[in-house]
C-alpha positions as CSV (number, residue, x, y, z in Angstrom):
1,X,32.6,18.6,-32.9
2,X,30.7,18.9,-29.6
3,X,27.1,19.8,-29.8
4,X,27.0,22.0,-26.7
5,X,29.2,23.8,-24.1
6,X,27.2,21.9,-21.5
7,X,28.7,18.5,-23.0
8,X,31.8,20.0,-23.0
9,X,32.1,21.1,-19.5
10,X,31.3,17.5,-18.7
11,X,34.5,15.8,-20.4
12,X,36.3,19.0,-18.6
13,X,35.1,17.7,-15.0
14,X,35.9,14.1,-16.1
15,X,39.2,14.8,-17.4
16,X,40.2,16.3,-14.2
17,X,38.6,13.6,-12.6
18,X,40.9,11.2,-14.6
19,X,44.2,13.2,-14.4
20,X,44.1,13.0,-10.1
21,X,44.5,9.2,-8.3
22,X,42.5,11.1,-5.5
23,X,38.6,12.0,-5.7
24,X,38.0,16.1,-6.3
25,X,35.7,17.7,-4.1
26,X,33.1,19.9,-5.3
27,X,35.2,23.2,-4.1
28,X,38.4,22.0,-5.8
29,X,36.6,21.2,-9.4
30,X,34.4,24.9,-9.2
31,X,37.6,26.8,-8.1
32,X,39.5,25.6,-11.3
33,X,36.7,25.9,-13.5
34,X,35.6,29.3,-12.5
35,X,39.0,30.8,-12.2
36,X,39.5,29.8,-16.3
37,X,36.3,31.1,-16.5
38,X,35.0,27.9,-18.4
39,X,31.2,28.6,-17.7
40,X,29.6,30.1,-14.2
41,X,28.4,28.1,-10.9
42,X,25.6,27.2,-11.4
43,X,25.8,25.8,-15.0
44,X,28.8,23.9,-13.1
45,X,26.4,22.2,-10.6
46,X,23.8,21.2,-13.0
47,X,26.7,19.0,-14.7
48,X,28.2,17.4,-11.6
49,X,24.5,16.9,-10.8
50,X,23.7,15.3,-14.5
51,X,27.2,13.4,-14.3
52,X,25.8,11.9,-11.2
53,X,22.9,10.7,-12.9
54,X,24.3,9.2,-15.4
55,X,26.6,7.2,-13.7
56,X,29.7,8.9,-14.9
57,X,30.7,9.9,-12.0
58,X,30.4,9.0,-7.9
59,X,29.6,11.1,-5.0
60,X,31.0,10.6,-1.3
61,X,30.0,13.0,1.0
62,X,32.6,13.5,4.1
63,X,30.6,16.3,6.6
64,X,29.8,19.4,4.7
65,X,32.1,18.4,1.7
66,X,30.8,16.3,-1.5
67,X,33.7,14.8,-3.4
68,X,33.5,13.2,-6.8
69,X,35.4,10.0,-8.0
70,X,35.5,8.9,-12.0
71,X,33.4,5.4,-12.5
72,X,34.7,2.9,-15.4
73,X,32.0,4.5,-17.4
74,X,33.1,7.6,-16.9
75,X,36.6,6.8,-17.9
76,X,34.7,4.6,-20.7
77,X,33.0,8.1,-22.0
78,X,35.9,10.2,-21.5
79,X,38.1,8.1,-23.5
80,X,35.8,8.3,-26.8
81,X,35.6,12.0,-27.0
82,X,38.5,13.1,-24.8
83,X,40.1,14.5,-28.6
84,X,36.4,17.1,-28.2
85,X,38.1,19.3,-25.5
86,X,40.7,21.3,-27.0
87,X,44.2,20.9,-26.4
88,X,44.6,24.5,-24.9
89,X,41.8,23.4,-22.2
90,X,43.8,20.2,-21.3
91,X,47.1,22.2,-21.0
92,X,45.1,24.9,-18.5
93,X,43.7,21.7,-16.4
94,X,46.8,20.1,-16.2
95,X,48.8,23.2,-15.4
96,X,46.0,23.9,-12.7
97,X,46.3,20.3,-11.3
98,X,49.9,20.1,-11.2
99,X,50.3,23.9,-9.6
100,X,48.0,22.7,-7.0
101,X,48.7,19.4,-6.8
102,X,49.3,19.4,-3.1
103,X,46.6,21.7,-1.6
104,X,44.4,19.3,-4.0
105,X,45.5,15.9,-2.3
106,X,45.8,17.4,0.8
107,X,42.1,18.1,1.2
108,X,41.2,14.3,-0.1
109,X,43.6,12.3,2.3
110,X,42.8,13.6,5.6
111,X,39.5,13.6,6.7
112,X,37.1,13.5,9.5
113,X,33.5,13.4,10.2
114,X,31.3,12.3,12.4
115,X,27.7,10.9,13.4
116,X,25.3,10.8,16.3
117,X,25.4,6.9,17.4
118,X,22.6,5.0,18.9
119,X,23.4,5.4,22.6
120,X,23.2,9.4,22.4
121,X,27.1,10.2,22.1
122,X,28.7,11.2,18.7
123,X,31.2,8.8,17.4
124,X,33.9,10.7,15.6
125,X,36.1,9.2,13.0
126,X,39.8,10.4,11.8
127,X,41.2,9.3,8.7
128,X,44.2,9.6,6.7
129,X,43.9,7.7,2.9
130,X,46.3,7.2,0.2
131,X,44.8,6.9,-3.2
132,X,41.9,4.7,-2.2
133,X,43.0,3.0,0.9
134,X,42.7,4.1,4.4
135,X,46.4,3.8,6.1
136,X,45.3,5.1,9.5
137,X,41.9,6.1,11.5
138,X,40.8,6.8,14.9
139,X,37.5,6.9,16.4
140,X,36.6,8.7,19.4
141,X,33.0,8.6,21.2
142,X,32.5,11.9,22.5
143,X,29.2,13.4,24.5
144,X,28.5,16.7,22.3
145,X,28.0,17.3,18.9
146,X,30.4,20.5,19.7
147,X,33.1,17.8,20.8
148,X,32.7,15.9,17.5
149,X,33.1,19.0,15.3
150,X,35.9,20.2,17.2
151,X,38.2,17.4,16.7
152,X,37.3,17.1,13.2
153,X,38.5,20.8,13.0
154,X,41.3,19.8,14.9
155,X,42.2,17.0,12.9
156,X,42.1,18.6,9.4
157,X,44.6,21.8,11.0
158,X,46.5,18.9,13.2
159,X,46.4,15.7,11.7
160,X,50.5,15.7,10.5
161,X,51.5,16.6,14.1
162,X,49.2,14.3,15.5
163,X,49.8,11.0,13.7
164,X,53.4,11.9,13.7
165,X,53.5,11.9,18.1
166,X,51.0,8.8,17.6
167,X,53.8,6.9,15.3
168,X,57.2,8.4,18.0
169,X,55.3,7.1,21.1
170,X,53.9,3.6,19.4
171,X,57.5,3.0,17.9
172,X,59.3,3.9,20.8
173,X,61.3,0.2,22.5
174,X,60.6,0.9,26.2
């Protein structure tokens, strides 16, 4: 039997973590755990936090958005005391992942950020990933930070229209 509800909200996060081929950002694991009413916000971020620690679990941070991917001694953890989290709590999480299956890997395969470089500009990068590789990217140097977060607005709103014209005009026999 689990000792504590915080140890148990810590094989929920890594069971999502596991069920997904895609890392979770930080919005996407709180919306599910909140909306089943698991435990509240805060006791949520002091176990992604202490999950970091620990090594369970890595963090990338991609702008304003911290996502979390599974180590191997996460996976290692979870698959000892997976059998603690009850089999109603699994069924929620993977109802929850598979209902929102696209909205979830659609938020963790496009991405764009960007960073002031050395010579004063901001260098802008575009990317579209599938499970851990990157299939396509761009990168744009552009004069203002307001430039930079524009087309990284842009791109997450646009980037299906704009790889698919990118693909048509690169494929096109002239």
């Amino acid at each position: 039997m689990i000792e504590s509800s915080f140890t148990l909200y810590k094989l929920i996060v890594l069971y999502m973590l596991q069920n997904v081929d895609f890392p979770l950002a930080n919005t996407q694991i709180s919306d599910c755990i909140l909306e089943k009413g698991y435990t509240n916000y805060f006791h949520l971020q002091e176990v992604l936090s202490d999950l970091v620690d620990t090594r369970l679990v890595e963090v990338e941070k991609i702008r304003n958005t911290t996502y979390y991917h599974m180590t191997e001694e996460g996976r290692k953890t979870l698959s000892f005391f997976e059998n603690e989290i009850s089999s109603d709590i699994r069924r929620e999480i993977d109802s929850y992942l598979k209902e929102h299956s696209y909205e979830l890997r659609k938020k963790t395969s496009t991405n764009a950020d960007y960073y002031k470089s050395t010579g004063g500009d901001y260098e802008v990068r575009c990317q579209v990933k599938e499970k851990k590789s990157t299939i396509f990217e761009m990168m744009f140097q552009v004069p203002t930070e307001e430039a930079a977060m524009t087309i990284c607005r842009n791109w997450e709103e646009k980037n299906q229209k704009v790889y698919a014209w990118l693909m048509k005009e690169l494929m096109k026999n002239h």
